[in-house]
FIKOLZA-1660 file (N, C-alpha, C; in steps of 0.1 Angstrom, whole numbers, plus 5000, padded with zeros to 4 digits):
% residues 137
   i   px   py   pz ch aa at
   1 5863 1959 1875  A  X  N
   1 5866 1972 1880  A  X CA
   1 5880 1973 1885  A  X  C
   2 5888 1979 1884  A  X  N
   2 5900 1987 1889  A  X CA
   2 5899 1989 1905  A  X  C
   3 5912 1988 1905  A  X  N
   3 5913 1993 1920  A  X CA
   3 5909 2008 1921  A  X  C
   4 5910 2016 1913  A  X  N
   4 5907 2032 1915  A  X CA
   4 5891 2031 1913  A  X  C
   5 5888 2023 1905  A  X  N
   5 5872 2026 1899  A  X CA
   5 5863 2019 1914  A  X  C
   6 5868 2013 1925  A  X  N
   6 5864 2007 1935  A  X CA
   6 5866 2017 1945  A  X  C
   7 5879 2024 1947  A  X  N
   7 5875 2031 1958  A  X CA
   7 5870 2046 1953  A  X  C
   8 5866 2049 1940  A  X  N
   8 5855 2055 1939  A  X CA
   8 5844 2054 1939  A  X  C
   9 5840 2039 1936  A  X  N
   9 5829 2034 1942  A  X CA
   9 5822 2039 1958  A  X  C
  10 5836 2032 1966  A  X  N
  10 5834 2031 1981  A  X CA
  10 5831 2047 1987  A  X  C
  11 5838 2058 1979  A  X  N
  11 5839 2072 1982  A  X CA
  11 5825 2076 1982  A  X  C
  12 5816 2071 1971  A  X  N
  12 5807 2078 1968  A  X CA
  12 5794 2073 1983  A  X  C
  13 5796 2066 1995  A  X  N
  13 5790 2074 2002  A  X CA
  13 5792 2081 2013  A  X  C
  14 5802 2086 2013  A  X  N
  14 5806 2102 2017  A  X CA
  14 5797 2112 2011  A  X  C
  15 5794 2112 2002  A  X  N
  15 5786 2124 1988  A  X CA
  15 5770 2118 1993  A  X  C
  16 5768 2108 1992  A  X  N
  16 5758 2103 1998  A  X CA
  16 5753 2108 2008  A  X  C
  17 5758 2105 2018  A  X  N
  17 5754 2110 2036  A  X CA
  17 5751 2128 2030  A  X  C
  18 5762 2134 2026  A  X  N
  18 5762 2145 2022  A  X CA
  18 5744 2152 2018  A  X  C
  19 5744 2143 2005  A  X  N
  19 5730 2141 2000  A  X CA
  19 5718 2140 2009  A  X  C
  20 5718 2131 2014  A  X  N
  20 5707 2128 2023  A  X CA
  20 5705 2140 2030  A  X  C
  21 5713 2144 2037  A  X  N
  21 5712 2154 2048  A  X CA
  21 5708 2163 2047  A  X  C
  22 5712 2168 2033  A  X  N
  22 5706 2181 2029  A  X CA
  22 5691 2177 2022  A  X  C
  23 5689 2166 2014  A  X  N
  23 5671 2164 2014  A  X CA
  23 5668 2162 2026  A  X  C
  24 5671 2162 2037  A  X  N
  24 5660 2158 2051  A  X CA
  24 5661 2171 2051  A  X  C
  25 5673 2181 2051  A  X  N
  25 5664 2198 2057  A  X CA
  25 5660 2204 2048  A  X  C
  26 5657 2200 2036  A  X  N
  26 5648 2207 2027  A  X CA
  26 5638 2201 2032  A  X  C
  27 5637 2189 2031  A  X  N
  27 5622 2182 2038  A  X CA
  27 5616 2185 2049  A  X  C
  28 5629 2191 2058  A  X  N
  28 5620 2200 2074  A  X CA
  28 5614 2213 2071  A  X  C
  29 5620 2220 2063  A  X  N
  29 5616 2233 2060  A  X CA
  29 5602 2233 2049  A  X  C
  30 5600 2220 2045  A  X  N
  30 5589 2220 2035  A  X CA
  30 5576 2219 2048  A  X  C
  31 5581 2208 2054  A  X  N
  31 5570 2211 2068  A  X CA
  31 5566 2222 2074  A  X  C
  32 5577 2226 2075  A  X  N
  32 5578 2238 2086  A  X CA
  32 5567 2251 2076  A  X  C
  33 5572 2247 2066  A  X  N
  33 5562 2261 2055  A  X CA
  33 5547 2255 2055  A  X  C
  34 5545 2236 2055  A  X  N
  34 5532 2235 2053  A  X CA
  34 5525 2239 2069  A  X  C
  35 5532 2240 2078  A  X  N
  35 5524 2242 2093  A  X CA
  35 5525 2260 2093  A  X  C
  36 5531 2266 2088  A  X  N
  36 5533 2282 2085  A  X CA
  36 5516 2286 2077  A  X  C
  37 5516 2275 2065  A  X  N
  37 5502 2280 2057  A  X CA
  37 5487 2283 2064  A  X  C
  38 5483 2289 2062  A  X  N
  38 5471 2293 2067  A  X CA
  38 5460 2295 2059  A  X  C
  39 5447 2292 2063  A  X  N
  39 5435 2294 2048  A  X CA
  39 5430 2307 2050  A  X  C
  40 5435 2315 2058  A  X  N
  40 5433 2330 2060  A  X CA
  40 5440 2339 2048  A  X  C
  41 5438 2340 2042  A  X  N
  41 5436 2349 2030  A  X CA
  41 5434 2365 2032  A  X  C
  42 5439 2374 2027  A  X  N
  42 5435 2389 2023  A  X CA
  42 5428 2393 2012  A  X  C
  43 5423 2382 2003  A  X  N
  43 5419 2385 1989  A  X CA
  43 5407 2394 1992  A  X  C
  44 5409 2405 1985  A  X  N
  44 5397 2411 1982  A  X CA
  44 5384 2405 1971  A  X  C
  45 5374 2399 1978  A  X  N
  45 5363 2399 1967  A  X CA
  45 5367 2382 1965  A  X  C
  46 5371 2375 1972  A  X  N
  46 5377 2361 1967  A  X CA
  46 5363 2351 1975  A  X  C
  47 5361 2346 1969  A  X  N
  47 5351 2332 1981  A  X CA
  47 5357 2325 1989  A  X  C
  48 5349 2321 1997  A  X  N
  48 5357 2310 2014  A  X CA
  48 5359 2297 1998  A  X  C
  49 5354 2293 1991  A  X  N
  49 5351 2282 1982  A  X CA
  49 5370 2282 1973  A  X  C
  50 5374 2296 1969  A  X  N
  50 5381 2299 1963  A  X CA
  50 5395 2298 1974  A  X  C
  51 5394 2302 1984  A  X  N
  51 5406 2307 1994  A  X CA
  51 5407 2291 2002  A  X  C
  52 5395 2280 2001  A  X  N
  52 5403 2267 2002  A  X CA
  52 5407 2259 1991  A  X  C
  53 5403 2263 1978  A  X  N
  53 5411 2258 1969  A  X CA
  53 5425 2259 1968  A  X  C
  54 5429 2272 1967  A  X  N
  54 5440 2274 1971  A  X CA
  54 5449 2269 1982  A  X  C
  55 5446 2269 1992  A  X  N
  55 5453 2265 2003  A  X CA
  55 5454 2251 1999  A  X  C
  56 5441 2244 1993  A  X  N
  56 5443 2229 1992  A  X CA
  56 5457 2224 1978  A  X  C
  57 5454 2233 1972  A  X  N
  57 5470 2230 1962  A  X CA
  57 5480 2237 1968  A  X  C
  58 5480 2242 1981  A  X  N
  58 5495 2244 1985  A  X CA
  58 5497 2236 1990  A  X  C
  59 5491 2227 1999  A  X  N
  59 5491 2217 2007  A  X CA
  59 5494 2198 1996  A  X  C
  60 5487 2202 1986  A  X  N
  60 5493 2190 1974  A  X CA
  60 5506 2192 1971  A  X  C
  61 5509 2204 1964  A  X  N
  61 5524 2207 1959  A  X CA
  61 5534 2203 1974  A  X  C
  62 5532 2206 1985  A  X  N
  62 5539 2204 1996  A  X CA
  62 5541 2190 1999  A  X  C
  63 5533 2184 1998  A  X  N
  63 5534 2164 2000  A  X CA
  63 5534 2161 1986  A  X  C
  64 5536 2163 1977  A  X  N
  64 5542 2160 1966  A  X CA
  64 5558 2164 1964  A  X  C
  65 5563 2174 1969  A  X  N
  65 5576 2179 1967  A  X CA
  65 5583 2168 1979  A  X  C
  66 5572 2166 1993  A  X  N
  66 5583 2159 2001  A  X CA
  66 5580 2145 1999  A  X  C
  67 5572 2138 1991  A  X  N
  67 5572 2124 1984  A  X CA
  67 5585 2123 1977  A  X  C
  68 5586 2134 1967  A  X  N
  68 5600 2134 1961  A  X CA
  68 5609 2136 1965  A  X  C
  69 5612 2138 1977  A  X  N
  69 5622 2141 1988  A  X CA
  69 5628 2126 1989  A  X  C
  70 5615 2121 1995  A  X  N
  70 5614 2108 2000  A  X CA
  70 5620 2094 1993  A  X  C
  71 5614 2097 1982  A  X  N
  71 5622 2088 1969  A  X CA
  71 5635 2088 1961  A  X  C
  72 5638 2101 1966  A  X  N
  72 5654 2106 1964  A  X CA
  72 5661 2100 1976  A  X  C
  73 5658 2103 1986  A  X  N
  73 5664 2095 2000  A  X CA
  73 5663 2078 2000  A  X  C
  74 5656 2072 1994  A  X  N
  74 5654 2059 1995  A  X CA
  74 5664 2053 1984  A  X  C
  75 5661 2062 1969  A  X  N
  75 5675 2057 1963  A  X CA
  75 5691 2059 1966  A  X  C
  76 5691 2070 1974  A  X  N
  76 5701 2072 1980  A  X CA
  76 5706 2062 1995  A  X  C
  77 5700 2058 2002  A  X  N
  77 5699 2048 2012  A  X CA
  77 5699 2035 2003  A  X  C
  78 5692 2033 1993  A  X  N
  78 5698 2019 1985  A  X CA
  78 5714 2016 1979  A  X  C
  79 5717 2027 1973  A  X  N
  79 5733 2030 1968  A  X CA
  79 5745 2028 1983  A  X  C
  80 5739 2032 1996  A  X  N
  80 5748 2030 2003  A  X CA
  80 5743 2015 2010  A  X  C
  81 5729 2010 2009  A  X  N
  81 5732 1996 2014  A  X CA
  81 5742 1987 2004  A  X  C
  82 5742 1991 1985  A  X  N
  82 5749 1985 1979  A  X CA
  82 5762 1980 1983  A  X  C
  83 5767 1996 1989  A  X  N
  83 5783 1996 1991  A  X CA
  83 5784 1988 2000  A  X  C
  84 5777 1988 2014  A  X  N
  84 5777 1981 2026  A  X CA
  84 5776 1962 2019  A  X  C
  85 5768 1958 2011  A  X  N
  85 5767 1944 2007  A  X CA
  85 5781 1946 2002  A  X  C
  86 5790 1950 1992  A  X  N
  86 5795 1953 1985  A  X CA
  86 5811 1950 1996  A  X  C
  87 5810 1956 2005  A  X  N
  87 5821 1956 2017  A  X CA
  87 5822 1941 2023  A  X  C
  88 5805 1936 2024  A  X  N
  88 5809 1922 2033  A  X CA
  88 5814 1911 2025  A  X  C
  89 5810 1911 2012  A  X  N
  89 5821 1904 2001  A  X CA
  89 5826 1897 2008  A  X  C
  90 5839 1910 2017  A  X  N
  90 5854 1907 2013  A  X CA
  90 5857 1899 2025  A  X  C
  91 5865 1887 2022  A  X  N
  91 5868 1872 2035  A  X CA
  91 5871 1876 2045  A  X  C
  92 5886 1886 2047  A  X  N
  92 5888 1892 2059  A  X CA
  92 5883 1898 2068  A  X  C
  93 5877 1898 2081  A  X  N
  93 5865 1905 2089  A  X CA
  93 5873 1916 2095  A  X  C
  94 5886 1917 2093  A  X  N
  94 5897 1930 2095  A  X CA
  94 5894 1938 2083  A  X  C
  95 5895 1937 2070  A  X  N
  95 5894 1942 2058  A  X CA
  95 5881 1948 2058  A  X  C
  96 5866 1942 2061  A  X  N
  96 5854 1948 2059  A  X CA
  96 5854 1954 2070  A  X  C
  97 5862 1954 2081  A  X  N
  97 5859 1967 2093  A  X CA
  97 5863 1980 2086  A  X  C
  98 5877 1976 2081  A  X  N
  98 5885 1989 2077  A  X CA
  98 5879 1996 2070  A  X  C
  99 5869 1988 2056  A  X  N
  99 5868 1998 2048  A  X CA
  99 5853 2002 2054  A  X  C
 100 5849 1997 2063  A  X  N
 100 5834 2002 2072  A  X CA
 100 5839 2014 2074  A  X  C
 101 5850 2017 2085  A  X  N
 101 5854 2027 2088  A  X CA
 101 5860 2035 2081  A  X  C
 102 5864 2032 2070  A  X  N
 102 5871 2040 2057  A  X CA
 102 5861 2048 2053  A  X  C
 103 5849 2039 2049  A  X  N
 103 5840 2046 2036  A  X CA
 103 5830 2048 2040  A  X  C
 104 5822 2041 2053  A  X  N
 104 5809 2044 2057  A  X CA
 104 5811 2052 2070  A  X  C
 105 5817 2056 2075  A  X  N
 105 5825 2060 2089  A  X CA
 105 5829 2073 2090  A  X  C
 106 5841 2075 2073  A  X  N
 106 5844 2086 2070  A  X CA
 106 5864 2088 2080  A  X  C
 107 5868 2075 2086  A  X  N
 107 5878 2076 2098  A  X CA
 107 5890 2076 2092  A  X  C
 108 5897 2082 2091  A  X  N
 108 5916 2082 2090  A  X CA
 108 5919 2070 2091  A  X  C
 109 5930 2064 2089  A  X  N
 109 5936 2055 2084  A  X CA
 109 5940 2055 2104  A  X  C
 110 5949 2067 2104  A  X  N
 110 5953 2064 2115  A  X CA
 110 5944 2066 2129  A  X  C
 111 5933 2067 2126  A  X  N
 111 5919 2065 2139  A  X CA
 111 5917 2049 2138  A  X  C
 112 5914 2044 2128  A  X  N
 112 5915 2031 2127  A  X CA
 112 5926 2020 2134  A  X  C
 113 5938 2027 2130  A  X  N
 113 5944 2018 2136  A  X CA
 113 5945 2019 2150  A  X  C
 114 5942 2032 2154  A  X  N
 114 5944 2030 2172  A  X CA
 114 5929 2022 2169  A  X  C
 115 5917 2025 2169  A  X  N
 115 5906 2015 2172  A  X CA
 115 5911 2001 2172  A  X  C
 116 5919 1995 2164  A  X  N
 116 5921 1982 2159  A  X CA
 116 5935 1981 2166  A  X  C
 117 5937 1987 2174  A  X  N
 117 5949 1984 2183  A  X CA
 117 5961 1980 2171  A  X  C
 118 5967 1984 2161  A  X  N
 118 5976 1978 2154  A  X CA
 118 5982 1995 2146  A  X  C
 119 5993 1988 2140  A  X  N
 119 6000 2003 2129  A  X CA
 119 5992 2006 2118  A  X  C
 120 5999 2014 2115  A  X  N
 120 5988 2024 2101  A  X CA
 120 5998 2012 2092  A  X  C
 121 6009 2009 2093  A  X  N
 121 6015 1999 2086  A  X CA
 121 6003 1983 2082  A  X  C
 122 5997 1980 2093  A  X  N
 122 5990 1969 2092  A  X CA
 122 5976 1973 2088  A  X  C
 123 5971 1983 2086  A  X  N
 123 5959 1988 2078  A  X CA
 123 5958 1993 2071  A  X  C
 124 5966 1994 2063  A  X  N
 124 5967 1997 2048  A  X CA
 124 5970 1985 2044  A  X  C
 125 5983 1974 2051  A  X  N
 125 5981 1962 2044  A  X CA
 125 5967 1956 2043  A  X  C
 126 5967 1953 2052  A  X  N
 126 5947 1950 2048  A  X CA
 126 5937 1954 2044  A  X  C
 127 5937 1968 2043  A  X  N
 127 5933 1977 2033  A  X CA
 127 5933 1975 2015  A  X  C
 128 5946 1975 2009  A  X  N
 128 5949 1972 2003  A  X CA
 128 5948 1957 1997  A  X  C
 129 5948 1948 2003  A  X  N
 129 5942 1933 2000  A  X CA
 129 5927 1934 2000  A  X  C
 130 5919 1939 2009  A  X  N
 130 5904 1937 2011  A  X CA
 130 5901 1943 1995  A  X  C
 131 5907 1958 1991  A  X  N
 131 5899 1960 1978  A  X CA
 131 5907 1956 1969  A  X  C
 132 5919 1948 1967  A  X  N
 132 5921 1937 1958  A  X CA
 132 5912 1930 1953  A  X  C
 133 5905 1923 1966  A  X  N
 133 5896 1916 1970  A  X CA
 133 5886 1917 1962  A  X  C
 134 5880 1929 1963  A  X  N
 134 5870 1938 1960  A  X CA
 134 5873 1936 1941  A  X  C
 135 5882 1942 1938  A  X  N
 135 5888 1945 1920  A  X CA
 135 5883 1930 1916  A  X  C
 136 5885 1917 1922  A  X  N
 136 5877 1907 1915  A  X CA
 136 5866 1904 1918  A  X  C
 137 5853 1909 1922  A  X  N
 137 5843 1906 1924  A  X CA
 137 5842 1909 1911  A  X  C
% end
């Protein structure tokens, strides 16, 4: 892999977190609709037998849609422990902070370096060597 095809790698969990967040509030609002449901019915002429049938496949479709929620979130939580294995690779324990705080953190170059008490000069050098680093794996 390339140095660009790595920190596109590393980018993609930014898009991730992104991801997740928005399946957890589709997955609150799928709750929120199955606690909204009621087996109270207006059907004219319908049976109590008929009016929990119903309710009972809204209540399937509902835990099936947030199963699939759930399995989207878990692949997505695997892709970003990848990156994270993927970060401790690298030998430098300066290098796997940075790109912690780079790619899993989402921090400026120059928030980093005041964290790390040093120049934006010395974090990019190490920056730049860690996913050198990284281009030979």
């Amino acid at each position: 892999m390339g140095i660009n095809d790595i920190k596109l790698y590393l980018n993609q969990a930014f898009y991730l977190d992104k991801q997740v967040n928005s399946l957890i509030k589709v997955k609150e609002e799928t709750v929120s609709l199955a606690q909204r449901c009621t087996a109270n019915y207006d059907s004219i002429g319908s049976t109590n037998a008929s009016k929990a049938n119903r309710q009972e496949n809204i209540y399937i479709k509902i835990a099936d849609q947030s199963t699939q929620i759930d399995q989207q979130i878990d692949k997505l939580v695997d892709i970003r422990n990848e990156i994270e294995q993927l970060i401790n690779t690298v030998s430098d324990t300066d290098g796997q902070s940075i790109l912690r705080m780079r790619y899993l953190a989402y921090m400026s170059m120059a928030d980093i370096a005041d964290i790390m008490g040093c120049t934006r000069v010395t974090v990019y050098r190490k920056f730049n060597n860690a996913i050198k680093e990284l281009e030979e794996v």
